[in-house]
N, C-alpha and C positions, 0 to 999 in steps of 0.2 A: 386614346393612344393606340397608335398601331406596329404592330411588330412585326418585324420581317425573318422570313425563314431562307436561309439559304443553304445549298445543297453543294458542299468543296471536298472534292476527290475522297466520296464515299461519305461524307460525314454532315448532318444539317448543324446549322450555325444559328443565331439568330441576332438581329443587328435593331435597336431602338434608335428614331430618329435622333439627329443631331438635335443638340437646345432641350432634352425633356430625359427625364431620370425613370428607371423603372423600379418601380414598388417593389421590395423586399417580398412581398407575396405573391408578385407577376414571376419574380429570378426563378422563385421555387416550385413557379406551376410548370414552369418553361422546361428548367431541367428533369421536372418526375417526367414530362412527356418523350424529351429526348430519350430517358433511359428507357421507357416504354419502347419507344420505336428503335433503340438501338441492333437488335439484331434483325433489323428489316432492310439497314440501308450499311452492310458491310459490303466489300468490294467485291463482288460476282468472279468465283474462280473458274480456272480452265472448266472444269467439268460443268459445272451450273450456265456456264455461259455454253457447254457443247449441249447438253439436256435443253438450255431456252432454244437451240437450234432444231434438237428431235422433235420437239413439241412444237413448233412453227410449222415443222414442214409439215408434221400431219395436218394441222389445222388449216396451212393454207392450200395442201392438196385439196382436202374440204372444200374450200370457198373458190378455188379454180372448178372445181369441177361442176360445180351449180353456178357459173357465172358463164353467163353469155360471150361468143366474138369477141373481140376489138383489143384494144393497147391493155386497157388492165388485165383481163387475162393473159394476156402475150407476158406483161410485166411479171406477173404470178409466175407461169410457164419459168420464166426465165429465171427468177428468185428459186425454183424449185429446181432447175439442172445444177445453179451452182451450187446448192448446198447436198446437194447426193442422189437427185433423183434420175435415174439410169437413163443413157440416150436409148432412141430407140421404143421407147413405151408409149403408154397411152398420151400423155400431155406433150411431149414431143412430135406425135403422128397428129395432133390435133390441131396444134398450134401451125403446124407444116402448112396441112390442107386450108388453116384460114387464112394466112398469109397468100398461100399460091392461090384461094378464088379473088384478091386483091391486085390480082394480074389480069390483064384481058389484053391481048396481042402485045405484049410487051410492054404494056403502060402500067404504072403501078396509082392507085387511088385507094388513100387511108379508108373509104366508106364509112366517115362519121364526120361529126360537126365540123367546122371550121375551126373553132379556135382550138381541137384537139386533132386538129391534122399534122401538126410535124412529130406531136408526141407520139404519138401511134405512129408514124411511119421512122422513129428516133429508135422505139423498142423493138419494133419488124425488123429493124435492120440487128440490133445488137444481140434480139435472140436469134437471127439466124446466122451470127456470127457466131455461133457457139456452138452448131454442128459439127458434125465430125464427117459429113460426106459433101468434099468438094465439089462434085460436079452439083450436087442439091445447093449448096449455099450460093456458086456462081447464078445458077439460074432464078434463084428469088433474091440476089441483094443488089444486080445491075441497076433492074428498074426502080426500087427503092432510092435508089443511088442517086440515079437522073431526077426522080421526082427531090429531092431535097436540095442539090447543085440545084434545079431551078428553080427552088423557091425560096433560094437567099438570096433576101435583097442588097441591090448595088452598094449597101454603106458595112456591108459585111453580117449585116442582123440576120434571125428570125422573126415570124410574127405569127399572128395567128394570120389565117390564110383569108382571100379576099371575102366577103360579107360578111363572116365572123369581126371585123375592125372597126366598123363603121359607126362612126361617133366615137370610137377610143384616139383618133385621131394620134396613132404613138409612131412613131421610129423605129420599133427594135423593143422585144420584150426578152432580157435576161433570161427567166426561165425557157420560155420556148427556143430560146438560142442555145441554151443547153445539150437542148436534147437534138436541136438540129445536128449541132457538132458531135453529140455521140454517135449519134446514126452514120454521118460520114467517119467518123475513126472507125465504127466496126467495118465498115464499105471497104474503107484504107485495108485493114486486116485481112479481107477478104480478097487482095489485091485490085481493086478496081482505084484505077488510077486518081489522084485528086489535085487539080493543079495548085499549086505555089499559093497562084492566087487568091485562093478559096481561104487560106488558112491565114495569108497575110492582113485582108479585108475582117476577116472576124477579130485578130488582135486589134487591129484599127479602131473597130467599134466598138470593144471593150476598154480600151485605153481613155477612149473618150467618154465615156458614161463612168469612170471613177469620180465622185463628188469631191468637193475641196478638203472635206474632211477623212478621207481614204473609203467610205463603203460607196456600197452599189444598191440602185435602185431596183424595184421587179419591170418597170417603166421608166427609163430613164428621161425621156424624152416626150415630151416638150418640156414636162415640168416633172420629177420625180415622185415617184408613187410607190408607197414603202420599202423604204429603205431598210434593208433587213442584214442581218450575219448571212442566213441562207442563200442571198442574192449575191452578196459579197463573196463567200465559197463556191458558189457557181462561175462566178467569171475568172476566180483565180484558176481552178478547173479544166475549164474551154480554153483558159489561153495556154495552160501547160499543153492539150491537148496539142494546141496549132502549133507549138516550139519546138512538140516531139516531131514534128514532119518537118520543120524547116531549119531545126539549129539542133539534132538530137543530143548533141554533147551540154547543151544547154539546160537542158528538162531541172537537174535535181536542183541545179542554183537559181531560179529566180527569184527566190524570197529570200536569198540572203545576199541578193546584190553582186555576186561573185561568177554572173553568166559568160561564159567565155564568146567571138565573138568567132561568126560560124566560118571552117576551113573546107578544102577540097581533102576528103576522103585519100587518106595511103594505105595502101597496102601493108599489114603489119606482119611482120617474118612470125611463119607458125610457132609457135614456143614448143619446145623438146625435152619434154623428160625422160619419155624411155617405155610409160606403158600406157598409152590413152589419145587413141584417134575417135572419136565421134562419126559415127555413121548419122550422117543430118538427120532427125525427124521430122522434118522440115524438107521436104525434095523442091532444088531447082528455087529457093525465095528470095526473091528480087529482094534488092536493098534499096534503104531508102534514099533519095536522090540531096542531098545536103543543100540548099539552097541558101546564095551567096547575100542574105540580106541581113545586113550589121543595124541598119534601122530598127527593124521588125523583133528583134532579139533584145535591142536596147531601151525598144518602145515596151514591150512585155516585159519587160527586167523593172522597169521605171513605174511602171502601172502593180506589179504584182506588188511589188516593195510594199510600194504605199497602201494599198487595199490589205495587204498584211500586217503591217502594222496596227494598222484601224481596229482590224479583226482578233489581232490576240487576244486581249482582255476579254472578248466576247466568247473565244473558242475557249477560254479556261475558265471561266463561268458563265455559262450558257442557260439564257433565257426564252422561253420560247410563249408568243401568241398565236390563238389557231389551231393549234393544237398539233402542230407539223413537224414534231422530233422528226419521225420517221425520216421525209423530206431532206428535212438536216444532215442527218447524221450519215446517209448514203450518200450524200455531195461532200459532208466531210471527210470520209472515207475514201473518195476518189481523188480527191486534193492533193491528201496525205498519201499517197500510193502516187500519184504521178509524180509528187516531191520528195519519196522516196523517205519520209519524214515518220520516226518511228515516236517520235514525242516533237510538242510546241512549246519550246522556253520552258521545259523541265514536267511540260504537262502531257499524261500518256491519252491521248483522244480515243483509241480503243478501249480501254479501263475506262474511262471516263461516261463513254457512250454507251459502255456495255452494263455501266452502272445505275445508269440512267432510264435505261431502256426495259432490263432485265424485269424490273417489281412491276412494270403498267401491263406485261401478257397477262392476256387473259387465263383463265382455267383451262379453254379449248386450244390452245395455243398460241391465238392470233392478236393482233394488236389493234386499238380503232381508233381513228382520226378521222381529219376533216375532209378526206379525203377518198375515205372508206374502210371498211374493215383489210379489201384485197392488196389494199396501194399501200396501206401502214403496214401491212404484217409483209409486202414482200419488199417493200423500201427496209422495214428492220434487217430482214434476213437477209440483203444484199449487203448491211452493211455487217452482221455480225459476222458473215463468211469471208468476210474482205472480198465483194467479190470481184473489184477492178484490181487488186492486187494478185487475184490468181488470172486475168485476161492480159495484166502488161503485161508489156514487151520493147523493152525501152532497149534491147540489143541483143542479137542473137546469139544462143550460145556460141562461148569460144571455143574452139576447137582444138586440141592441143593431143600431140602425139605421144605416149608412154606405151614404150615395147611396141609390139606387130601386131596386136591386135586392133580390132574394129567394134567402138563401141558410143556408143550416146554419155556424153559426161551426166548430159541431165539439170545445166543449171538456169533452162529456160523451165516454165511452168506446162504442164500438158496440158491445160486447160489452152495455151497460145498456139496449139499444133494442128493446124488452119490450112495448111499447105497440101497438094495433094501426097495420099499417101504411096509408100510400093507401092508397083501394077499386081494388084488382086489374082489375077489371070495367071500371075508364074507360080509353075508348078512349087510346091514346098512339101519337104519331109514333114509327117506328123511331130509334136512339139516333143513328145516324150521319146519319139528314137532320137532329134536331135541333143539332146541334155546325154541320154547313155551314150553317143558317138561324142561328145567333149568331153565324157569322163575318160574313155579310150584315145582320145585324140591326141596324135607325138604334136610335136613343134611346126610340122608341115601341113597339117590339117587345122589346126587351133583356128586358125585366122579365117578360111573360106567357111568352118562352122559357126563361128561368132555372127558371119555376118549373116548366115542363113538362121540363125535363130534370133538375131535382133530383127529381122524383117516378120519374122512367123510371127512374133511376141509385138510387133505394132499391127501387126494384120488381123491376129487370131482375137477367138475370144478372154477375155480376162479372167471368166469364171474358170475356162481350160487351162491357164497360168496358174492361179490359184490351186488348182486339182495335183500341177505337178510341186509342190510346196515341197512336198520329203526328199524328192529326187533334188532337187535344187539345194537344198539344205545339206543335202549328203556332199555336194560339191564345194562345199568352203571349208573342206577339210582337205581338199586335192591339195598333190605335192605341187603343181604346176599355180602358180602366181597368176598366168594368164586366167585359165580356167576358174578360179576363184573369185577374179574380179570379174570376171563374165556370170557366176552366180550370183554375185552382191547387186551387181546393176540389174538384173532378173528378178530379184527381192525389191528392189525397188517400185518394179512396174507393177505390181501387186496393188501396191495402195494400200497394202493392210497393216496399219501400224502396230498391230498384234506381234507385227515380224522385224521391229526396231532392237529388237533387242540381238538378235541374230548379225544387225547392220551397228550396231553400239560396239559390239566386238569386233567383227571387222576391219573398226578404226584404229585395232591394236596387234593387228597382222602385219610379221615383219619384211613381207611386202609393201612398201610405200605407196605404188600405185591400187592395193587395193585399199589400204587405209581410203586413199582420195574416192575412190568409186563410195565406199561406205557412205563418206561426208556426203557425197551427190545425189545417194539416195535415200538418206534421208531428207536431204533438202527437200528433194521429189515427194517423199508420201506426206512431210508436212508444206508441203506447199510454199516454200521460205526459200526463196532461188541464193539468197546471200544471207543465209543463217550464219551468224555469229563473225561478219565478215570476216570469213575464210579465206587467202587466195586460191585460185584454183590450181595452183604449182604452188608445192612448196617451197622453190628453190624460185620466186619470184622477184625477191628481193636481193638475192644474192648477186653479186657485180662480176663481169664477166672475167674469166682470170683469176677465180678466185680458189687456193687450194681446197682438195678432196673433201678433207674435213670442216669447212666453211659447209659446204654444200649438203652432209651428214648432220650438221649440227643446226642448218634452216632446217632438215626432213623432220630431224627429231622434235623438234621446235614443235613445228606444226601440230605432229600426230599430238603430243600431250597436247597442246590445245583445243584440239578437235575433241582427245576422248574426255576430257575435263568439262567442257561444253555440252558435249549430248549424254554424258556421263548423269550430269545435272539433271538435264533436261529431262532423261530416261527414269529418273528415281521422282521427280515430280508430276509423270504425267503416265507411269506405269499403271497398267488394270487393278485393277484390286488384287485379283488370283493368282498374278505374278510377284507377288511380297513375300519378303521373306524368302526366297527361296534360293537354289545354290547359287544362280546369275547374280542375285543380289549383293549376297558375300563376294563373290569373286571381283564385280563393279567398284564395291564400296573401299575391299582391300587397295585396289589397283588407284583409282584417285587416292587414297589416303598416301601410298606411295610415289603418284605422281606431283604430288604436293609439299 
């Protein structure tokens, strides 16, 4: 007799075949074992699952740094910026120089085998999509660029590259079409143009490599060669990828059948509350060109459907051969980030993945598969940091005017801020006489200082931001409204959630518009561009014509919503050494009252 163990949102199960009864002495070995392993497979909380992140990254700094050139390093490289490791440093300067000796007069060549030529030239392109010096990313991700436009073939595929094939005799391989397509989305990001075409032909040849029974092959073509979940989450993936450039209003519905069909772009009248202009982070960023194809929307609408369908029972209990969570679970995670999909059919795929993944690190921090210790442990860490969810950008922020000042609302991600930055070269006040001239600043000067300190604060360095913390602090006590939300959005660009607490209050200033700054910075240092869907005006919903009090009564609305929400969120995910203490009473009063 054999018994099956299964493993359902945190908890193992155990299932006897159908037709055969288990022994009275089998029920009771089963369950002493359950209890044994019971505090082994409880659900990985915030912190355990930030700790399996600190312990990754050391481990996989480790293993990048004793690993040779080529894509899995870059891979590692790139697993290690988005979970914390500063631009500008050693793996950064390294991965740089091996990409740029991949150039020789402007041609870009992967230098390794064939069948690992698009992957490496997929991750060349998406770490250097992650810089933060524009003219550096233009000048190594052009030719990246060309090299992968030409190496998709005419049915819209990847493959592996010429004499790496031979005798595979395939059409188009899933996985490496994967990666072809991310490499061209990071290209897209970096503004390098990508025709219509490119993205149309890839749906194309995903639509048609769906089996009768909704999954995907790694081979579809001539004849199907494992048929997998992984394969299946890959193409639903690549096509969201190709819908973001040709139908963007289309991206979050294609699995629920409800894709709208794509229109010519209008102009939307700026919305007015009264204190919040956004100075772009983003200078000068082309939009993207909406392309007029009701086919191509409807053909990827029809294909995702079905492949999703196939796929749920798979994504809410998930079995894996090969030993390729890793694999998995970062293609899942891109899925659910480009369909904006916070659970599937009531199942949370972060919980789920993070519960799954958490107990197999090793001691040293890293993870090992079939693939290696460097590609497991940085395929994990891409997925535990969400990290295509801090690189979307499925619209830019909206812009929206409250009072005269100039300011970043903040509810794009900084990790998307890709665009060239201010010109370096203009002269700027140091950052600490700018903070003491806004605390002095009448109504006349408020606005030309704002914008010279939102420029210093995206120019300057961050440890220098950090440094003026007190100074900063002392300003959200200013009588002036303006000047207050100009310190909350300052706390923001910090990134130190040490300083949530300062921005949790905030949401109870009876300034409306800095309430809103508070919400947007904390979006910002948790990385949650639409935490608790919030609108971004409170007075969003309100109909035009509507009396004084209608419009008082959406503000009010809002702000208790707002500070109930991170209200929560601040008392669950606070340090230790801030418990108990007066912020805590005064929090805890304040929701008991706004409840």
């Amino acid at each position: 007799m054999v018994v099956h163990l299964h493993r359902r949102r945190g908890r193992l199960t155990f299932r006897v075949p159908s037709g055969e009864r288990a022994p009275f002495s089998l029920l009771l070995s089963v369950l002493l074992f359950l209890s044994l392993l019971a505090t082994t497979v409880r659900a990985a909380d915030p912190a355990k699952i930030e700790r399996a992140i600190q312990q990754g990254r050391m481990g996989l700094k480790g293993l990048w740094a004793g690993a040779g050139p080529g894509g899995r390093r870059t891979l590692a490289a790139m697993a290690l910026l988005k979970s914390g490791e500063p631009h500008g440093g050693e793996v950064e300067k390294k991965e740089i120089e091996s990409i740029r000796g991949k150039i020789k007069d402007g041609v870009y060549s992967p230098s390794t085998t064939s069948h690992e030529a698009i992957y490496t030239a997929g991750v060349d392109a998406m770490f250097v999509a992650e810089l933060e010096d524009h003219d550096q990313r233009k000048e190594l991700i052009e030719p990246i660029a060309k090299y992968l436009l030409a190496a998709q073939r005419e049915n819209g595929s990847f493959d592996y590259m010429e004499g790496a094939a031979e005798g595979r005799n395939t059409n188009g391989d899933t996985s490496v079409t994967q990666y072809g397509c991310l490499g061209l989305w990071a290209a897209a990001r970096c503004e390098v143009e990508i025709e219509p075409g490119v993205w149309q032909k890839l749906i194309g040849w995903h639509a048609a490599t769906v089996r009768p029974d909704g999954m995907v092959a790694y081979t579809p073509f001539p004849a199907p060669i494992s048929v997998s979940p992984q394969m299946s989450v890959n193409s639903l993936a690549s096509m969201h990828i190709a819908i973001l450039f040709l139908n963007p209003p289309a991206v979050t519905k294609l699995l629920s059948g409800t894709a709208p069909p794509p229109r010519p772009e209008v102009p939307k009248e700026t919305k007015r509350y009264g204190f919040l202009e956004p100075v772009p982070l983003e200078v000068a960023k082309k939009k993207r060109p909406v392309v007029a194809t009701r086919s191509g929307t409807d053909l990827a609408s029809q294909a995702c459907q079905k492949v999703f369908q196939a796929l749920l029972p798979k994504i809410k209990q998930p079995q894996f051969t090969g030993n390729s969570v890793g694999y998995y679970l970062y293609s899942l995670e891109r899925m659910a980030a480009l369909s904006n999909r916070k659970d599937f059919d009531g199942y949370d795929w972060y919980q789920g993945g993070a519960d799954l993944v958490i107990p197999l690190q090793g001691p040293s921090g890293i993870w090992s598969g079939q693939y290696g210790d460097i590609v497991e442990t940085s395929f994990v860490m891409l997925f535990l940091v969400r990290a295509t969810a801090k690189t979307l950008d499925l619209a830019p922020p909206e812009e929206v005017r409250i009072g005269g000042g100039l300011l970043a609302g903040g509810r794009g991600l900084p990790d998307n801020l890709k665009a060239p930055p201010p010109d370096p070269k203009k002269r700027t006040s140091p950052l600490g006489d700018l903070l003491s001239t806004l605390e002095k600043a009448d109504l006349k000067t408020v606005e030309e200082t704002q914008t010279e300190l939102v420029e210093q604060i995206q120019l300057g360095d961050r440890k220098e931001l950090i440094g003026k913390t007190d100074q900063i602090l002392k300003l959200l006590t200013h009588p002036d409204g303006e000047v207050r939300r100009t310190a909350v959005w300052a706390l923001g660009r910090t990134n130190d959630l040490l300083l949530a607490r300062h921005l949790v209050r905030a949401l109870d200033d009876k300034d409306p518009g800095v309430a809103v700054e508070a919400h947007n910075a904390l979006c910002w240092i948790t990385r949650n561009p639409t935490a608790f869907d919030l609108p971004q005006d409170p007075q969003e919903e309100v109909p035009e014509g509507a009396p004084a009090e209608a419009r008082t009564a959406a503000v009010l609305s809002w702000k208790r919503r707002a500070l109930l929400a991170w209200g929560e969120w601040y008392l669950a995910h606070r340090p230790f050494k801030e418990r108990g203490d007066a912020f805590e009473t005064w929090l805890r009063e304040r929701i008991r009252q706004l409840r």
